[in-house]
N, C-alpha and C positions, 0 to 999 in steps of 0.2 A: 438452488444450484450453488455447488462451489466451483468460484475462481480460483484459480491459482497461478503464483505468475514470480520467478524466480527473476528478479533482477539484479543479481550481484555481478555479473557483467556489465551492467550498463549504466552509463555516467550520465549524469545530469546533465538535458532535461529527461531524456528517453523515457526514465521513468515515471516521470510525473504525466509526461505527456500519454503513453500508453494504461497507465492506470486511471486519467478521468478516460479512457475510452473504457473500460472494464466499469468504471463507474456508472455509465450512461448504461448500458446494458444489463444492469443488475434493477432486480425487481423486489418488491418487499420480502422480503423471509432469504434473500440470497445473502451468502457471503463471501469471503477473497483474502484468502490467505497469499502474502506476500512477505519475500527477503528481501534487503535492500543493504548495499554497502558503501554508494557512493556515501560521502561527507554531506554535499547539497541534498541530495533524495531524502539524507534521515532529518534535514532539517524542514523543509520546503513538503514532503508528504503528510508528515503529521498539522502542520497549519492548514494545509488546504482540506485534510478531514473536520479536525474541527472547526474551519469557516463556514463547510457546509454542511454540518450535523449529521456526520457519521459519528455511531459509535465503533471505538477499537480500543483493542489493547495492542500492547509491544511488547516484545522481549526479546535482550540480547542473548544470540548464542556462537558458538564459535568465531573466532575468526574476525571479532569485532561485526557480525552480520545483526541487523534488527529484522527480527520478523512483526509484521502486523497480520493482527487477526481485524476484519475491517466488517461489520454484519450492517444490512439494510433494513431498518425497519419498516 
């Protein structure tokens, strides 16, 4: 299944908080494609993947926005 989950509205925590909910719900072979703009969310999202061994990539695209592709093994 894919997640998706636009959070360029929403400031820090919301987003951290609303994506380990998206976390917990994802089962192996799922993935979660997310935007993210706050300043905190692009720093504090990507540490809490790699704390808990998601793989993902990033990339920026307009507008100073990071997107992550976030996949469940």
């Amino acid at each position: 299944m894919l997640y998706q989950y636009d959070a360029t509205g929403d400031k820090c925590p919301l987003p951290l908080v609303k994506l380990r909910v998206i976390l917990k719900k994802m089962q192996s072979g799922d993935s979660c494609l997310m935007q993210i703009l706050d300043k905190g969310s692009k720093k504090d999202i990507p540490a809490l993947l790699l704390r808990q061994g998601y793989q993902f990539s990033q990339r920026e695209l307009a507008n100073n926005v990071i997107e992550l592709a976030i996949a469940k093994g």
